[in-house]
N, CA, C and O atoms as a GROMACS GRO file, in nm:
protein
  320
    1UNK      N    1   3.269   6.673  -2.807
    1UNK     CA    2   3.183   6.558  -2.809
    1UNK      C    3   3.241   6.451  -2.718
    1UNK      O    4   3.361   6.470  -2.704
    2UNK      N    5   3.199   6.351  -2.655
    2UNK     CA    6   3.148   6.226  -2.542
    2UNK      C    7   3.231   6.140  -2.678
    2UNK      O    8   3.228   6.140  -2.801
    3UNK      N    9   3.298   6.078  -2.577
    3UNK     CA   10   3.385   5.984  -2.640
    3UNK      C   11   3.382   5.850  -2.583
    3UNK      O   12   3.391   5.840  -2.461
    4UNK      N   13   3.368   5.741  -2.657
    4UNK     CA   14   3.392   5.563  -2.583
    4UNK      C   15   3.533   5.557  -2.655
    4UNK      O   16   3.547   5.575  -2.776
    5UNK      N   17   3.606   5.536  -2.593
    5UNK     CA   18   3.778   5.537  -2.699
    5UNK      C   19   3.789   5.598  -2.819
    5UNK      O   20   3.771   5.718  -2.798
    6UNK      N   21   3.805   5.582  -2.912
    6UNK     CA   22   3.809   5.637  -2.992
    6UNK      C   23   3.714   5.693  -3.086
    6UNK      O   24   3.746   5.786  -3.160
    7UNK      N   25   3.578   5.631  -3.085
    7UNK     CA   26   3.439   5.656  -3.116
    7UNK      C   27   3.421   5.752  -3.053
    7UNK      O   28   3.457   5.764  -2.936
    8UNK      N   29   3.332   5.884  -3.156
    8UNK     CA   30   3.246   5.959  -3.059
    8UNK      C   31   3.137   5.902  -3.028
    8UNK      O   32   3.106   5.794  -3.079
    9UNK      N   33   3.034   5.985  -2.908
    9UNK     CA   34   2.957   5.918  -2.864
    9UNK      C   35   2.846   6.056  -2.810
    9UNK      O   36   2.865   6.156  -2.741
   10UNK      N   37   2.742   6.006  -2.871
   10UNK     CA   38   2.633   6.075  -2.857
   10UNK      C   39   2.548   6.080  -2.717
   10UNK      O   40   2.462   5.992  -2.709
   11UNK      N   41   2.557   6.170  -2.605
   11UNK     CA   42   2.505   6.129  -2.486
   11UNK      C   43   2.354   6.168  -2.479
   11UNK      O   44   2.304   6.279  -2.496
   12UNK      N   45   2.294   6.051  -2.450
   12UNK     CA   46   2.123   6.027  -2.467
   12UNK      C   47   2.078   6.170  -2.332
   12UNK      O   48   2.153   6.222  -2.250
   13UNK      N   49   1.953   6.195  -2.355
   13UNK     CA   50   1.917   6.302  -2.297
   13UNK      C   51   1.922   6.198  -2.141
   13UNK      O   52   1.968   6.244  -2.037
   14UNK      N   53   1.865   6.056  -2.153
   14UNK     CA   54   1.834   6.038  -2.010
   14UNK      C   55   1.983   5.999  -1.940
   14UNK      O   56   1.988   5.943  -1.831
   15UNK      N   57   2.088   6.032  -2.006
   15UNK     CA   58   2.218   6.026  -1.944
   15UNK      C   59   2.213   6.169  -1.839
   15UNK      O   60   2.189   6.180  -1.719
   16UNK      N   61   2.252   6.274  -1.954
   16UNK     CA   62   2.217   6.376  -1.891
   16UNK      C   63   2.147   6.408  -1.807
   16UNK      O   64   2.212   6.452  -1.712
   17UNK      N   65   2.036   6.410  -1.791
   17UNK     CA   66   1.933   6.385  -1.675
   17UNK      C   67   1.994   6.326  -1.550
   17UNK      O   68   1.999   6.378  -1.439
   18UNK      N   69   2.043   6.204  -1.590
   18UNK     CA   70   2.062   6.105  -1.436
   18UNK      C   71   2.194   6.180  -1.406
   18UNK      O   72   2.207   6.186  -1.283
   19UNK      N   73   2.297   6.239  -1.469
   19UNK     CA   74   2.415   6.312  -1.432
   19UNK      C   75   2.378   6.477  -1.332
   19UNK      O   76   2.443   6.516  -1.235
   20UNK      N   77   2.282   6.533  -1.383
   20UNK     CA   78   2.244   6.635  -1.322
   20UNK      C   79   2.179   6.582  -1.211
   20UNK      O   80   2.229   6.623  -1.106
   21UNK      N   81   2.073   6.497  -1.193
   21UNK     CA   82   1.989   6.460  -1.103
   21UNK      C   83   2.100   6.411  -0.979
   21UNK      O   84   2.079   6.450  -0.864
   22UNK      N   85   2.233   6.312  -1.016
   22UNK     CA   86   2.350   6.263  -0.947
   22UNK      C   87   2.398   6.437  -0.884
   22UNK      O   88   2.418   6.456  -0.764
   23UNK      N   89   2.407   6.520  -0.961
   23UNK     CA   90   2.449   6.640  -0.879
   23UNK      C   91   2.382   6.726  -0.791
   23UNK      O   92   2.421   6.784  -0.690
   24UNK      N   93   2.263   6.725  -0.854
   24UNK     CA   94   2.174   6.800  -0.743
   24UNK      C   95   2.161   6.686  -0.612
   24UNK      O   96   2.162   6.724  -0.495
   25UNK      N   97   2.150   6.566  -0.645
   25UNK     CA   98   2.159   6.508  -0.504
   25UNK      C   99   2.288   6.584  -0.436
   25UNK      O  100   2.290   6.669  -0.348
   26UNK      N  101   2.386   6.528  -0.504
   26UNK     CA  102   2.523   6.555  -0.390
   26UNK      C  103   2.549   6.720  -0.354
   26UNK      O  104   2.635   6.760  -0.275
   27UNK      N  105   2.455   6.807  -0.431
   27UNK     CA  106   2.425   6.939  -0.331
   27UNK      C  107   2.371   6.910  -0.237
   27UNK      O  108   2.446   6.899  -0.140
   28UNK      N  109   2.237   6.884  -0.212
   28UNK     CA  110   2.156   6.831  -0.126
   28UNK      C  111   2.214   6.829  -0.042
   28UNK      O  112   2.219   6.924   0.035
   29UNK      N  113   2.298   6.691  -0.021
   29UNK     CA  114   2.350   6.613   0.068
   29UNK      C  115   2.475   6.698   0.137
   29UNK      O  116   2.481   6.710   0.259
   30UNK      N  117   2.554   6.745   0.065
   30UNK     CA  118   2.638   6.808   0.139
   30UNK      C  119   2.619   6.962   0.202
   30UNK      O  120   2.700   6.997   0.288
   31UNK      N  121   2.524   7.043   0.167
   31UNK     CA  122   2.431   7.171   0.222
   31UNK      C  123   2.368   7.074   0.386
   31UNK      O  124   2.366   7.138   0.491
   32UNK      N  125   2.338   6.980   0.385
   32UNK     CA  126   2.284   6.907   0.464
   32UNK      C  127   2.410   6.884   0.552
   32UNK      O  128   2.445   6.966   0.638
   33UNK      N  129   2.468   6.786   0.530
   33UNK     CA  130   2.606   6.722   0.560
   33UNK      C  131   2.698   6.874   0.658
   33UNK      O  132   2.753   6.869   0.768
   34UNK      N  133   2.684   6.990   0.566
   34UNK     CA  134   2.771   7.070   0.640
   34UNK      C  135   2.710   7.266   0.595
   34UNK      O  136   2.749   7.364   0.531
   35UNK      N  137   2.609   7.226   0.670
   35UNK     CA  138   2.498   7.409   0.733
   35UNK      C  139   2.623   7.508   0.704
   35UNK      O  140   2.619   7.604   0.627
   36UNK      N  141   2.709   7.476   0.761
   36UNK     CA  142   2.765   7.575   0.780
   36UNK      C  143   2.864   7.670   0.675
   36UNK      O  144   2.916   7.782   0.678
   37UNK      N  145   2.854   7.546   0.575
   37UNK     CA  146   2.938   7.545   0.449
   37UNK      C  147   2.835   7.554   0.340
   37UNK      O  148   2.886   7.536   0.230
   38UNK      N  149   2.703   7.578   0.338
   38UNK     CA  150   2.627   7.544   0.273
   38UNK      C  151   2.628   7.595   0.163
   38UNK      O  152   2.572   7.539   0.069
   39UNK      N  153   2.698   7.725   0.148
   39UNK     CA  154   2.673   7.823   0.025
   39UNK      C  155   2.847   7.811  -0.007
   39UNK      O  156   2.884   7.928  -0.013
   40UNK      N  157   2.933   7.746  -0.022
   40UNK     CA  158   2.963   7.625  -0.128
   40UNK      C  159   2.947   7.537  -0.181
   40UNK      O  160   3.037   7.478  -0.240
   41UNK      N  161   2.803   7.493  -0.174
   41UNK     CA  162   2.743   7.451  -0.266
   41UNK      C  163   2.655   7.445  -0.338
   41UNK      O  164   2.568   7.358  -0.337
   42UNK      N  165   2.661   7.522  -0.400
   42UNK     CA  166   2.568   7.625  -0.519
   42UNK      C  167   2.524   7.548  -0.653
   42UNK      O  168   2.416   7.526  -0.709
   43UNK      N  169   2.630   7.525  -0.672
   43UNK     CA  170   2.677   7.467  -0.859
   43UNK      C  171   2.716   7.343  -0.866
   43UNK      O  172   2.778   7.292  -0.773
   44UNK      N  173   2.690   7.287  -0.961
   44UNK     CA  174   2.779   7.158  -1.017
   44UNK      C  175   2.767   7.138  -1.145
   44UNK      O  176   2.662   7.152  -1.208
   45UNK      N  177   2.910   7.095  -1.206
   45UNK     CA  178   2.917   7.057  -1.356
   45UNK      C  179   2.961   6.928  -1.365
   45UNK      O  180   3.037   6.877  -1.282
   46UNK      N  181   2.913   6.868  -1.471
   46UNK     CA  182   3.023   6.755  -1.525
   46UNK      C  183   3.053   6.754  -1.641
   46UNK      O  184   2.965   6.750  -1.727
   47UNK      N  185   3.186   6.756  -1.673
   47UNK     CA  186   3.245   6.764  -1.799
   47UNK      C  187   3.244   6.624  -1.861
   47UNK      O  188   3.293   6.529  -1.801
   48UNK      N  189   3.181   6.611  -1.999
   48UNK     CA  190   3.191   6.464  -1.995
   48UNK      C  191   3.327   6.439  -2.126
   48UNK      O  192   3.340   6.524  -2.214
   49UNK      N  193   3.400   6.338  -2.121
   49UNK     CA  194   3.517   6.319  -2.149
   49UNK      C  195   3.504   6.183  -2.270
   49UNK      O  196   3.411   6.163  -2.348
   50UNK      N  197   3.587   6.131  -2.257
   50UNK     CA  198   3.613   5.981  -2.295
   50UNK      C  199   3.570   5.890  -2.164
   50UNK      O  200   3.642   5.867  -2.066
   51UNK      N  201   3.468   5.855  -2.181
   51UNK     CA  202   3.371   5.690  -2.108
   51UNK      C  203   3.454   5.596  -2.095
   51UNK      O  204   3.425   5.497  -2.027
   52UNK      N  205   3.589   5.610  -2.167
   52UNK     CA  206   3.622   5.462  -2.128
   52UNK      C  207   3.745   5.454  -2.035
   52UNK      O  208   3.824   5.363  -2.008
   53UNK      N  209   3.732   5.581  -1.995
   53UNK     CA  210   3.873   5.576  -1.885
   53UNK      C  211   3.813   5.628  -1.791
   53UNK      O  212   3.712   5.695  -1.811
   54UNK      N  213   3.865   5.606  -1.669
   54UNK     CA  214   3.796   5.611  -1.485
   54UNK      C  215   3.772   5.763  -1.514
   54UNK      O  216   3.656   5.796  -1.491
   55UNK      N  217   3.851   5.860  -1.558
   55UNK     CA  218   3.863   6.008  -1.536
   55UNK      C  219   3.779   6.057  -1.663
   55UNK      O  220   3.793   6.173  -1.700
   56UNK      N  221   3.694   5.972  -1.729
   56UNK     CA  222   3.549   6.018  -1.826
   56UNK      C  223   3.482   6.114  -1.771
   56UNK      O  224   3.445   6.203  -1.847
   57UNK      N  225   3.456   6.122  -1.663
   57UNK     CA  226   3.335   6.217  -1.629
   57UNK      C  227   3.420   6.338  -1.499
   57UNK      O  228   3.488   6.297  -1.405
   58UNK      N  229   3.403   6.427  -1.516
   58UNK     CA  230   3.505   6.541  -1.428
   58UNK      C  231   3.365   6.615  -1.330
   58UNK      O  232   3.246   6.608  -1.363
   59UNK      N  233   3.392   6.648  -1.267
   59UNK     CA  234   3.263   6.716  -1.160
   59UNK      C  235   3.337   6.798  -1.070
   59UNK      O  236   3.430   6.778  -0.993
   60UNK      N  237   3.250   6.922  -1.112
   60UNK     CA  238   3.310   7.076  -1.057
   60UNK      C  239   3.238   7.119  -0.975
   60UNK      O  240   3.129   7.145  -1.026
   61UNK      N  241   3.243   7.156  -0.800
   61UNK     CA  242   3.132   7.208  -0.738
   61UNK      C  243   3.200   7.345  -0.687
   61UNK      O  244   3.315   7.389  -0.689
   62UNK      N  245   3.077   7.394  -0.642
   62UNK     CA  246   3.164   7.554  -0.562
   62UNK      C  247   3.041   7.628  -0.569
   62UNK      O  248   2.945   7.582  -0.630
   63UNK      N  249   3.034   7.790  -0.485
   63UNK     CA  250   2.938   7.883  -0.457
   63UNK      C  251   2.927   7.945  -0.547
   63UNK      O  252   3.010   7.926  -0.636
   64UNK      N  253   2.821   8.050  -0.570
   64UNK     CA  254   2.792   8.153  -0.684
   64UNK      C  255   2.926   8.235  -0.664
   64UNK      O  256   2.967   8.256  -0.778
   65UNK      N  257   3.014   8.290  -0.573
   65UNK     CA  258   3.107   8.363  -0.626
   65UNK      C  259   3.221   8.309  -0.716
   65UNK      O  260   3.311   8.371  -0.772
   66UNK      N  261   3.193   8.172  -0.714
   66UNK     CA  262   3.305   8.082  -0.803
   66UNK      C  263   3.248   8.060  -0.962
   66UNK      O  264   3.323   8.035  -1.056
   67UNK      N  265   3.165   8.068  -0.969
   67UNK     CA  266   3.033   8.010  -1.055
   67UNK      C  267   3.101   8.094  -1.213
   67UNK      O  268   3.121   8.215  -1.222
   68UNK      N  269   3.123   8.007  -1.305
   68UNK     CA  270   3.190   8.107  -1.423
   68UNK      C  271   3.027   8.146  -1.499
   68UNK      O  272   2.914   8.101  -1.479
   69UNK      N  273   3.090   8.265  -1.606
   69UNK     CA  274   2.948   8.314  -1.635
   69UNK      C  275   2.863   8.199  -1.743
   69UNK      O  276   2.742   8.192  -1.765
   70UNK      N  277   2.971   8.118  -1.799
   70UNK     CA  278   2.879   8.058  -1.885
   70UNK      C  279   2.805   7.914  -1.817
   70UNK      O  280   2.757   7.823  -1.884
   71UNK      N  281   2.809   7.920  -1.680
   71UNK     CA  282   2.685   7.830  -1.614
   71UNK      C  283   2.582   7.886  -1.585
   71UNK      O  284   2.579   7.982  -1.508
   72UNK      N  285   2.454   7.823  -1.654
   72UNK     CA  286   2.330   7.898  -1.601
   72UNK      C  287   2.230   7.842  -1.487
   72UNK      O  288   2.151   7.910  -1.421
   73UNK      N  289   2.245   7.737  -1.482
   73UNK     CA  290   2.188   7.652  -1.401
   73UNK      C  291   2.265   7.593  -1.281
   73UNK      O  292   2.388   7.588  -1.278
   74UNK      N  293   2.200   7.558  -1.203
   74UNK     CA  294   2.252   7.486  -1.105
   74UNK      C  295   2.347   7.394  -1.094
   74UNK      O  296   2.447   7.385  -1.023
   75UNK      N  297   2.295   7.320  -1.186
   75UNK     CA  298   2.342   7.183  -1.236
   75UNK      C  299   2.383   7.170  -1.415
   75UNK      O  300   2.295   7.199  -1.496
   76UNK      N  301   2.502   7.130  -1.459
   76UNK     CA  302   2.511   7.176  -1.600
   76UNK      C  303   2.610   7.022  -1.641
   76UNK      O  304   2.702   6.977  -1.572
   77UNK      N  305   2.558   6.964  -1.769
   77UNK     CA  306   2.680   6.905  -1.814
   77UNK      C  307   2.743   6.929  -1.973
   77UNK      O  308   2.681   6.958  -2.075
   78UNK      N  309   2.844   6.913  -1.960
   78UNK     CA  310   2.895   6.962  -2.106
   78UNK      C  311   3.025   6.860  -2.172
   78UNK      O  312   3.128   6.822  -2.116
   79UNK      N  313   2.980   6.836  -2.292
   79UNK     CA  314   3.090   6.723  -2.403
   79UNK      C  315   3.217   6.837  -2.420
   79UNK      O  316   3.216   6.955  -2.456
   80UNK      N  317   3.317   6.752  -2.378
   80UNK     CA  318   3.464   6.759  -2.438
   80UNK      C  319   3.492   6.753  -2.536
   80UNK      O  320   3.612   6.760  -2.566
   0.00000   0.00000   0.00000
């Protein structure tokens, strides 16, 4: 579970949303950014952590051969 310090913390669906939507952009952008590299960037996760420290939110990118099996989607986030 999503933590604010020591409180857990329940992450609203439209969090989620804007976190995935934040990743599929920065596929976008970097498939764009670099053709040539494009199929490293396949996936993205964000691990969500404790909110109240800079390193709250973790973000994992990489190609389908990196891709572990329990991501199904493109874009995935998941509570710590």
């Amino acid at each position: 579970m999503a933590k604010y310090d020591t409180e857990n913390l329940v992450l609203t669906e439209r969090y989620k949303s804007a976190l995935n939507e934040l990743m599929a952009a920065e596929l976008e952008m970097m498939r764009e950014h670099e053709p040539d590299m494009a199929d490293c960037w396949e996936w993205g996760v964000c691990h969500v952590g404790d909110l109240a420290r800079k390193d709250g939110l973790e973000f994992t990118y990489g190609g389908n051969e990196d891709k572990p099996a329990q991501y199904k989607n493109e874009t995935e986030v998941f509570e710590l």
